[in-house]
DOPA-985603 format. One record per residue (C-alpha): residue in three letters; z, x negated, y negated; residue number from 1. Coordinates in steps of 0.02 Angstrom, whole numbers. Example, Ala and Ser with C-alpha at 12.3 -4.5 7.8 and 13.67 -1.06 7.14 Angstrom:
<nodes>
 res     c3     c1     c2   n
 Ala    390   -615    225   1
 Ser    357   -684     53   2
</nodes>
This chain:
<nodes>
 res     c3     c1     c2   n
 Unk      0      0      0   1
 Unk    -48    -73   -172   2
 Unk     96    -66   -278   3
 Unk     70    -98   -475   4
 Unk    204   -109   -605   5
 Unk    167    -10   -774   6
 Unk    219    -31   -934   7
 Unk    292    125   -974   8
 Unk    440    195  -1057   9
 Unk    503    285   -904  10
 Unk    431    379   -744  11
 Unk    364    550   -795  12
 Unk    442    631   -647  13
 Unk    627    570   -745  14
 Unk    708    723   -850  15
 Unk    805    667   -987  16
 Unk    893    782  -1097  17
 Unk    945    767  -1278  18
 Unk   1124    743  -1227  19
 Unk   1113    600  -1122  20
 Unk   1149    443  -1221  21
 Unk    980    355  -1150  22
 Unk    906    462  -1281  23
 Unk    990    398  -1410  24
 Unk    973    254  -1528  25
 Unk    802    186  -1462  26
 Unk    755    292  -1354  27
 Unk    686    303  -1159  28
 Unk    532    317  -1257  29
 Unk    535    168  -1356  30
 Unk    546    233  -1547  31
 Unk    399    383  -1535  32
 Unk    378    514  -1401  33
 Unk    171    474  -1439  34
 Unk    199    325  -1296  35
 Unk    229    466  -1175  36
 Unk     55    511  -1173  37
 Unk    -38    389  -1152  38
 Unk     75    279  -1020  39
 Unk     88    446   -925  40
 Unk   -108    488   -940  41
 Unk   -112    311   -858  42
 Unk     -6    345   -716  43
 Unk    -89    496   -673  44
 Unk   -247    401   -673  45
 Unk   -198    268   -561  46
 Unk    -82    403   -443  47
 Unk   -191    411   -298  48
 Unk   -148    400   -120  49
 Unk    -91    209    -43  50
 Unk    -52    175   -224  51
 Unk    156    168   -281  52
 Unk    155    154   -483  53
 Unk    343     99   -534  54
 Unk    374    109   -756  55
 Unk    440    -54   -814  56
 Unk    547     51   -955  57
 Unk    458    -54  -1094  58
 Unk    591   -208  -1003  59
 Unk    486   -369  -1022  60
 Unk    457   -330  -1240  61
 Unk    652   -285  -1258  62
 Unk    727   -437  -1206  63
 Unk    730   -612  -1138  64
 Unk    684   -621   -938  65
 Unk    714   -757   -804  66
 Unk    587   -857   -687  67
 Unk    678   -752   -546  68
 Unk    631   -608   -624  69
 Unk    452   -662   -659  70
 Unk    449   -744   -478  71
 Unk    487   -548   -399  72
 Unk    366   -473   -498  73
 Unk    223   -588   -421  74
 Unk    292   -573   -262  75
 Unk    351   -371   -268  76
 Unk    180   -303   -363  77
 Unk     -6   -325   -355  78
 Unk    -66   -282   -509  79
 Unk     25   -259   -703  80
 Unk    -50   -126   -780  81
 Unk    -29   -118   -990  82
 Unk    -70     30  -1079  83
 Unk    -31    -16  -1245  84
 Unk    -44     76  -1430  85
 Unk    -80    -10  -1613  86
 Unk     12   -176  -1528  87
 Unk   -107   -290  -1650  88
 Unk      1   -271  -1817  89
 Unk    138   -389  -1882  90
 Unk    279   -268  -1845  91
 Unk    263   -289  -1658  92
 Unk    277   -473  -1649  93
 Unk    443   -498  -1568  94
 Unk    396   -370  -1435  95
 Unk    210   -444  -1406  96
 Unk    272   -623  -1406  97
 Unk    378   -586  -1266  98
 Unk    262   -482  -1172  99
 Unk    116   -646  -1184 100
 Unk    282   -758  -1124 101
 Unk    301   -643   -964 102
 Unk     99   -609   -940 103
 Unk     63   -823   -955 104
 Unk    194   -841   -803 105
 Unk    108   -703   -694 106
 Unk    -19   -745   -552 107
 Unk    -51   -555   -517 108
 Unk   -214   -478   -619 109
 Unk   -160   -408   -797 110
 Unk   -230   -260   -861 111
 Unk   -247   -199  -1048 112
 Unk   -258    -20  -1061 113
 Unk   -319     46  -1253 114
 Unk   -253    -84  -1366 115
 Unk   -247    -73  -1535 116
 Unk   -246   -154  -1712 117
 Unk   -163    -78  -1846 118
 Unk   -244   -124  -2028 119
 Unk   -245    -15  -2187 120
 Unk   -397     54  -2245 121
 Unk   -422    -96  -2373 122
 Unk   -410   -253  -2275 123
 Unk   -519   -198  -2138 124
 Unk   -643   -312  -2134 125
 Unk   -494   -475  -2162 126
 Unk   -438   -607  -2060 127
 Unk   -277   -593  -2004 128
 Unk   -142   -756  -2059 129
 Unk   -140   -907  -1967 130
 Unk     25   -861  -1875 131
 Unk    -25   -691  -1824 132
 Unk   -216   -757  -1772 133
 Unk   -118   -859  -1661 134
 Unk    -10   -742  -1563 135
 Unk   -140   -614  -1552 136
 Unk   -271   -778  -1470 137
 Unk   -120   -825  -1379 138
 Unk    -88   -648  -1305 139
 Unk   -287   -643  -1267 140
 Unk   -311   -797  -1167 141
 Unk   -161   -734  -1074 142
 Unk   -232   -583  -1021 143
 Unk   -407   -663   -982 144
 Unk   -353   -761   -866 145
 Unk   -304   -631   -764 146
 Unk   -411   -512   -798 147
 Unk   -596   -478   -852 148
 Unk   -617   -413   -995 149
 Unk   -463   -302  -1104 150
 Unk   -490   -131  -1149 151
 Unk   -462    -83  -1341 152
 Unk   -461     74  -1430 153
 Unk   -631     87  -1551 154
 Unk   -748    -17  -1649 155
 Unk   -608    -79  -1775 156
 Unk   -511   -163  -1651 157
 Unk   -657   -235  -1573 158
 Unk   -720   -284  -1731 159
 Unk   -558   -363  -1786 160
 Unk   -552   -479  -1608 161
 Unk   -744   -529  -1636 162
 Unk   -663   -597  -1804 163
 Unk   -534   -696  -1674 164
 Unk   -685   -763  -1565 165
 Unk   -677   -617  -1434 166
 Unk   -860   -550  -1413 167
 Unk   -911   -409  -1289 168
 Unk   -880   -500  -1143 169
 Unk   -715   -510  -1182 170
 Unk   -686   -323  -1246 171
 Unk   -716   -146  -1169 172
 Unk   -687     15  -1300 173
 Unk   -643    132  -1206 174
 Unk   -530    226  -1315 175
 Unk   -354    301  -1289 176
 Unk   -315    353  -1119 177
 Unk   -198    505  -1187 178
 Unk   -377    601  -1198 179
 Unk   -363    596  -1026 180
 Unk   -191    667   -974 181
 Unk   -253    809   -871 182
 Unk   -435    747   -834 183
 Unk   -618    764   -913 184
 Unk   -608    930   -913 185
 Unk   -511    991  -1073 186
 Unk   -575   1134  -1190 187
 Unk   -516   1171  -1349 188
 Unk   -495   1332  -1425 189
 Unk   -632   1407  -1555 190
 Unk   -555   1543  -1664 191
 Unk   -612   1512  -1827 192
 Unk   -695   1675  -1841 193
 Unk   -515   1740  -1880 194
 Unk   -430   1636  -2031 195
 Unk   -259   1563  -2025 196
 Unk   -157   1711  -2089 197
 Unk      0   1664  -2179 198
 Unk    129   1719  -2001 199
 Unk     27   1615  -1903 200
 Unk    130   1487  -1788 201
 Unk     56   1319  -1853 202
 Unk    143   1152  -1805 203
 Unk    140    977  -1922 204
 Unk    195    820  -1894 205
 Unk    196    647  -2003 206
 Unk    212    469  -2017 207
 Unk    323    367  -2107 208
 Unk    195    294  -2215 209
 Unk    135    464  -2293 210
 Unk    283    536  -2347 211
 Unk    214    582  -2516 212
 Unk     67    656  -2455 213
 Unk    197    779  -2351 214
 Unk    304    798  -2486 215
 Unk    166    847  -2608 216
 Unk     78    964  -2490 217
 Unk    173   1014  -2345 218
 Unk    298   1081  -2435 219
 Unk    179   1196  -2520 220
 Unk     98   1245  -2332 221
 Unk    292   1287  -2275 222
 Unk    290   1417  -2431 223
 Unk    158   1495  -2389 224
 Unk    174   1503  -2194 225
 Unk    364   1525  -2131 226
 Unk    329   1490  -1937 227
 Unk    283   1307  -2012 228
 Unk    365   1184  -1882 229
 Unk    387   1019  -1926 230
 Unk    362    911  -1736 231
 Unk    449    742  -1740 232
 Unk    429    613  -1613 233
 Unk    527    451  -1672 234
 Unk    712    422  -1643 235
 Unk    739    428  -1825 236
 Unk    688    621  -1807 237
 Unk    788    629  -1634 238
 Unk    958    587  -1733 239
 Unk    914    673  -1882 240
 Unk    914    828  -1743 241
 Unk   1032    806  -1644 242
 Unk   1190    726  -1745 243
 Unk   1129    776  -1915 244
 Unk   1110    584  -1962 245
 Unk    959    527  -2077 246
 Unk    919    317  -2068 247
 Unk    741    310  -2128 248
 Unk    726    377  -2321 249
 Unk    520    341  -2324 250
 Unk    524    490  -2189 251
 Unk    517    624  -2313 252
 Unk    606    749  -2234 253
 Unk    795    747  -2202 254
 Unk    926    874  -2154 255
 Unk    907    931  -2357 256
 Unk    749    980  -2337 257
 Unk    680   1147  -2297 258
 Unk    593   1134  -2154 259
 Unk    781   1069  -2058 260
 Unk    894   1183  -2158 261
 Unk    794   1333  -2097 262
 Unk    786   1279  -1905 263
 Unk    583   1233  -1939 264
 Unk    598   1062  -1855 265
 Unk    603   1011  -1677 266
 Unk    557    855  -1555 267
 Unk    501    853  -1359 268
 Unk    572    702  -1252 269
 Unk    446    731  -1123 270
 Unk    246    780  -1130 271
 Unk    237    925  -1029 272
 Unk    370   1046  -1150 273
 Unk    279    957  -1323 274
 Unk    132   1005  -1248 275
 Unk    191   1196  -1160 276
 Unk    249   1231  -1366 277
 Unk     94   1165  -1444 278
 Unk      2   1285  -1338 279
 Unk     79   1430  -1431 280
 Unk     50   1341  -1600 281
 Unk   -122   1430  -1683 282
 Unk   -165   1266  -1773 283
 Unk    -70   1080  -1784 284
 Unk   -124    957  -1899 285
 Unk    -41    787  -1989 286
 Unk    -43    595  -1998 287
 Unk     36    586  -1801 288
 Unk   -116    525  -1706 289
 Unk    -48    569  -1538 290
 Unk     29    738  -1611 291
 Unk   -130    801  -1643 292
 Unk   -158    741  -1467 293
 Unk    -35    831  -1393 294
 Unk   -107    980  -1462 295
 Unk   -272    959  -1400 296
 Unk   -223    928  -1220 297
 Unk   -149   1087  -1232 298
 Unk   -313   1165  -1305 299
 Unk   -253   1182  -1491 300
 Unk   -356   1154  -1611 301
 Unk   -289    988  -1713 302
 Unk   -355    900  -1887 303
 Unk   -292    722  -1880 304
 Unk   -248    680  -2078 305
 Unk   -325    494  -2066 306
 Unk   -236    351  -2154 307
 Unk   -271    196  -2066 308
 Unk   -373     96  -1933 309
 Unk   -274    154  -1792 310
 Unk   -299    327  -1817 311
 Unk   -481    329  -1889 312
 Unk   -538    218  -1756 313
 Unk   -493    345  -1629 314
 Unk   -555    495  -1705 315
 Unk   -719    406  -1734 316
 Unk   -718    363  -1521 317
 Unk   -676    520  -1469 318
 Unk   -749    644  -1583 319
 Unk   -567    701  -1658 320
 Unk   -590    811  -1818 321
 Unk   -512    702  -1947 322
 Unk   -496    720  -2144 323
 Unk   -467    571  -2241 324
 Unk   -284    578  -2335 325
 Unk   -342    541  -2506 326
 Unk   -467    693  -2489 327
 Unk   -310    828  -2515 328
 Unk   -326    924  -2684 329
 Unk   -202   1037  -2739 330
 Unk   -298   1195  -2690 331
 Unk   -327   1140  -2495 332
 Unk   -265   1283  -2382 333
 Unk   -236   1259  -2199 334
 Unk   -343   1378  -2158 335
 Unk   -457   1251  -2223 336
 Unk   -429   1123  -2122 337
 Unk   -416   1246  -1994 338
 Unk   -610   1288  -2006 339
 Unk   -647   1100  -2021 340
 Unk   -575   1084  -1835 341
 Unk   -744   1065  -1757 342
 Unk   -722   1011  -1578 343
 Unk   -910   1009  -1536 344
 Unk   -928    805  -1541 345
 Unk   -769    804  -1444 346
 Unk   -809    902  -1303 347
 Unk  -1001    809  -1305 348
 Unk   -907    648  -1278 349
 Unk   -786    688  -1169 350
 Unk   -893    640  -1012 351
 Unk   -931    486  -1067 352
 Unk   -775    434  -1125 353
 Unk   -726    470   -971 354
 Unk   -831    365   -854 355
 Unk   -829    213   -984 356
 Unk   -618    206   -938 357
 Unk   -631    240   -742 358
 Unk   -776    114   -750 359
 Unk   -679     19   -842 360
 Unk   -529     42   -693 361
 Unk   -657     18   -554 362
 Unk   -693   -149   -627 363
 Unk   -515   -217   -646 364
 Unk   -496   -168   -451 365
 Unk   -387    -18   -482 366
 Unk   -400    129   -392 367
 Unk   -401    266   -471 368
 Unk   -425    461   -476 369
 Unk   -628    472   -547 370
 Unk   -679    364   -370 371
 Unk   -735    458   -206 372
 Unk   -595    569   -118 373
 Unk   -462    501   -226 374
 Unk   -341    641   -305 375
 Unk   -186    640   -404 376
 Unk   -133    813   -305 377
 Unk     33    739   -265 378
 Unk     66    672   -441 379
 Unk     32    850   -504 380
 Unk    143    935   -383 381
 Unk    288    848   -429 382
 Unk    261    845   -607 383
 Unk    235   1058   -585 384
 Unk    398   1044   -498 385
 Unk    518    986   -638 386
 Unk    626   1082   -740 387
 Unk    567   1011   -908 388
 Unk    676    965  -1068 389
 Unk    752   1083  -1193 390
 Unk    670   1037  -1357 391
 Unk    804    941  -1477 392
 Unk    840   1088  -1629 393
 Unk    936   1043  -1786 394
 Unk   1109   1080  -1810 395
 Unk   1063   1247  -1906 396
 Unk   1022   1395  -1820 397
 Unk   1085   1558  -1863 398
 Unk   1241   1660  -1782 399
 Unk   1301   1636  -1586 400
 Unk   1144   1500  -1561 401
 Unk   1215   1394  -1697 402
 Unk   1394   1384  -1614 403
 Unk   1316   1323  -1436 404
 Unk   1185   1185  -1519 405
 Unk   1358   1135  -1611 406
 Unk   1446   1161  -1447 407
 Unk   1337   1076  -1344 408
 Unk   1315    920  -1459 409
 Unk   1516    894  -1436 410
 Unk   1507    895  -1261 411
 Unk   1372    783  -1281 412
 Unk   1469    663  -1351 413
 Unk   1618    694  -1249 414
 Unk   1528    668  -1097 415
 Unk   1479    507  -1171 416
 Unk   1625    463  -1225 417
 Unk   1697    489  -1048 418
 Unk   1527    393   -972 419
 Unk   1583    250  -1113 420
 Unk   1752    241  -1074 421
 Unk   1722    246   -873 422
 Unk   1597    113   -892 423
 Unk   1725     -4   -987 424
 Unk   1842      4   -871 425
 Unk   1717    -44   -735 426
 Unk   1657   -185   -844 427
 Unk   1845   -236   -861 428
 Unk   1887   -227   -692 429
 Unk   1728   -322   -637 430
 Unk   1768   -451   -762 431
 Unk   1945   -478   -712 432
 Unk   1863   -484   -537 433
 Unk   1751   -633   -585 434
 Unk   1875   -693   -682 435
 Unk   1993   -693   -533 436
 Unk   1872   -774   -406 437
 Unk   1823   -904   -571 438
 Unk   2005   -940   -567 439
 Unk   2030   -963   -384 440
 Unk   1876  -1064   -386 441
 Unk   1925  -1185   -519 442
 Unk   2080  -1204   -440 443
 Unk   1979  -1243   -268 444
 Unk   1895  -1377   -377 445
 Unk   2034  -1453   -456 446
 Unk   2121  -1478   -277 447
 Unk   1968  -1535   -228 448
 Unk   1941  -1661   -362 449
 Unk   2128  -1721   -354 450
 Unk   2105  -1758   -185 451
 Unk   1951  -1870   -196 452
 Unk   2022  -1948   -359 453
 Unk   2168  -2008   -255 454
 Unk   2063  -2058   -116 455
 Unk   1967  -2151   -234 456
 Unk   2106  -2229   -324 457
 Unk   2189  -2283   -132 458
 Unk   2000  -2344   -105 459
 Unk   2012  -2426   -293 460
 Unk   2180  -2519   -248 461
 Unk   2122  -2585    -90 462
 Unk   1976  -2645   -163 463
 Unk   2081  -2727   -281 464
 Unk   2207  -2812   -172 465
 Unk   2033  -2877    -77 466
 Unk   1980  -2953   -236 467
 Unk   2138  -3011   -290 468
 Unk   2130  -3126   -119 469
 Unk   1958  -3178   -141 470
 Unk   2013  -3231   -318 471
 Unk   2169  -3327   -207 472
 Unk   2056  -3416    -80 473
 Unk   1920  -3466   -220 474
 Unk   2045  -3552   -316 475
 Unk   2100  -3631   -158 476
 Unk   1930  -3676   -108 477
 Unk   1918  -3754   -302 478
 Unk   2071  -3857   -268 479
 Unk   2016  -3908   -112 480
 Unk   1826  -3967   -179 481
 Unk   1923  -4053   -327 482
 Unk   2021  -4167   -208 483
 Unk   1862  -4199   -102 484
 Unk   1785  -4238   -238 485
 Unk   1919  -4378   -302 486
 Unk   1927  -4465   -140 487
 Unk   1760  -4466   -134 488
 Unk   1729  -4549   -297 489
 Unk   1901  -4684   -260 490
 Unk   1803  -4726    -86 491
 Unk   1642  -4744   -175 492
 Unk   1733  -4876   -313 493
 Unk   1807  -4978   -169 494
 Unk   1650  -4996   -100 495
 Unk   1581  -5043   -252 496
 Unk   1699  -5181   -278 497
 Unk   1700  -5252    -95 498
 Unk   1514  -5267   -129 499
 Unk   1531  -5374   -298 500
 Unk   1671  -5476   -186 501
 Unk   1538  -5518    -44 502
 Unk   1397  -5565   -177 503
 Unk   1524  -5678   -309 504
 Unk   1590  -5761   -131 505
 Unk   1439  -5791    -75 506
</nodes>
């Protein structure tokens, strides 16, 4: 059975809900529910039978590992598959620096699955600074080696590595693989012939970055049409939600504005409930790339709001409607953009797009569920099976449903509080345990040592005693060559004399 390790946030088939504290802080998900989508849309793909898929929960960016660890995953895995977002931007140094660290020590293929760069509108067509040139070579050669060819989103990020020496034998577009969550065959809704009316259930979500273009205008919208719902999907949103907190002012909304203080807000930790409540949404629109994805996976019509590379890139691939940011005016409706959501280009293209990334795939050895009597049945039925994730509400509410979010957030805590506590005292106990053996084995060592430090210094003694006699007998030995010496020099100056007495008497 091939067996390939994933980067993922976590295994799809994993429920987490909004009280468990792996939700919190930096999430399961990393720091935006969007990475669902597209590491899940992978593991579908690849979830055929003789094939085991295990997440690597995002491990070998967040922290330091070992040659052990890299040693099991060459011998444990066949293949290390990388779906990866809008990786190429300064931001994500630390993470991608450490991912190229763990790649260059792998002898297992490497595959890149819809990489991205991130640039603003302006510098698109710039050269990236020495330092970050570097990294982004370094993490390429890494990957070549162990692979083909690496597959990027669109024409701007291919663009952007041709400027870093990487030509089309190095680079596949072959777009996002959210597109392909459920397969090639999506359809999106068509009811334009009946305008947005002002009760209609329309769903918008944002980036950081354009937080004055939702302040200007989405505010407005939210006048206008009360079942507004603001969608979040980083963690700043989740604890905004769930403990009322607020740690990212540039976000634009908070738990003063409107859309939170009338209960208009929510998030989805897993795909299948964002996408289950997008399906009831009559439009969705915003700056969220993978938002508007989400809603078109579950056949909503979407306008993405573009604002950068990442985003425009991937309309222009897959035939996303898409409005440019800076063409808002003060009179745009969204029933407007609404009847701008043309999906005809999309649906042309999804074929394509489709055998381009199982081509793509079939060439990096992977099986995968476009080839001949592969499925994903199994994959499916499980997924169909869970229970998904309550969606994380604010704090507001209105009567009895108020109390239990309030309710439930305490025992949230309390439970972790419990979990925290129960896990310090494990942590204590297991380091007085290794503290204990530590102890016991220093001690072990220090008897050890004192007993070959006497046998040395016994050993040392002797030693000396034997040189203190050699010392003895050389002297003697001296003495004894001094003497010889003498009478050998007083017999040598008698004969020297009886031999002038023979030659004067002679």
């Amino acid at each position: 059975m091939a067996k390939i390790l994933l980067r993922s946030a976590g295994d799809p088939f994993e429920v987490i809900e909004a009280g468990d504290p792996r939700a919190w802080g930096i999430g399961f998900y990393g720091t935006n529910v969007g990475n669902l989508l597209f590491a899940d849309s992978t593991h579908r793909l690849l979830s055929v039978p003789g094939t085991e898929i295990v997440a690597n929960h995002f491990v070998h960016e967040r922290r330091a590992f070992t040659a052990d660890e890299v040693a099991a995953t060459n011998d444990e895995y066949d293949h290390f598959v990388v779906p990866l977002a809008n990786a190429l931007r300064p931001e994500f140094t630390r993470p991608l620096t450490r991912l190229t660290a763990f790649i260059e020590q792998l002898s297992i293929p490497t595959t890149i699955v819809g990489i991205g760069a991130q640039l603003s509108l302006d510098d698109l067509d710039t050269a990236p600074g020495d330092e970050l040139a570097a990294l982004h070579r370094r993490f390429m050669n890494s990957v070549l080696e162990r692979s083909s060819k690496v597959g990027v989103r669109g024409e701007i990020t291919a663009a952007y590595l041709r400027r870093l020496g990487y030509g089309d034998e190095h680079v596949e577009i072959i777009g996002c693989p959210s597109i392909y969550l459920n397969g090639p065959d999506l359809t999106v809704r068509d009811e334009r012939s009946t305008p947005i009316a002002d009760e209609d259930p329309v769903a918008v979500s944002m980036s950081p970055l354009t937080a004055p273009w939702f302040e200007t205008y989405v505010d407005a919208f939210a006048d206008r049409h009360p079942r507004m719902t603001y969608v979040g999907q980083t963690h700043h949103d989740f604890a905004m939600l769930q403990w009322g907190r607020h740690r990212q002012p540039e976000m634009g909304i908070d738990r003063d504005h409107r859309l939170y203080a009338e209960d208009r807000t929510r998030m989805f930790l897993d795909a299948g409930s964002w996408m289950r409540f997008l399906a009831t949404q009559r439009f969705a629109f915003g700056t969220r790339i993978h938002g508007n994805v989400a809603a078109v996976l579950a056949g909503t019509p979407a306008m993405v709001v573009a604002h950068d590379s990442r985003v425009l890139e991937l309309c222009d691939y897959h035939g996303l409607p898409y409005t440019m940011l800076d063409s808002f005016r003060a009179e745009t409706t969204v029933d407007e953009l609404y009847q701008a959501a043309d999906f005809t280009s999309f649906h042309n293209r999804l074929a394509d797009g489709w055998k381009r990334l199982t081509a793509f795939l079939d060439d990096a050895g992977l099986a995968n569920v476009a080839q001949p009597g592969q499925t994903s049945a199994a994959y499916d039925a499980e997924l169909a099976a869970l229970e998904p994730a309550a969606p994380v509400a604010t704090l507001r509410g209105s009567g009895d449903d108020a109390i239990r979010r309030i309710e439930d957030r305490i025992h949230a805590l309390k439970i972790a509080s419990e979990h925290a506590e129960t896990a310090a005292k494990r942590r204590e106990r297991e380091l007085e345990k290794k503290l204990t053996a530590s102890a016991k084995s220093q001690a072990k060592r220090i008897a050890a040592l004192e007993t070959t430090t006497s046998k040395q210094q016994t050993r040392i003694e002797r030693q000396a005693g034997r040189l203190d006699r050699q010392r003895a007998l050389i002297d003697e030995l001296r003495a004894d060559l001094a003497r010889h010496q003498e009478r050998a020099g007083l017999r040598g100056f008698v004969r020297r004399v009886r031999r002038r007495l023979r030659r004067s008497a002679g």
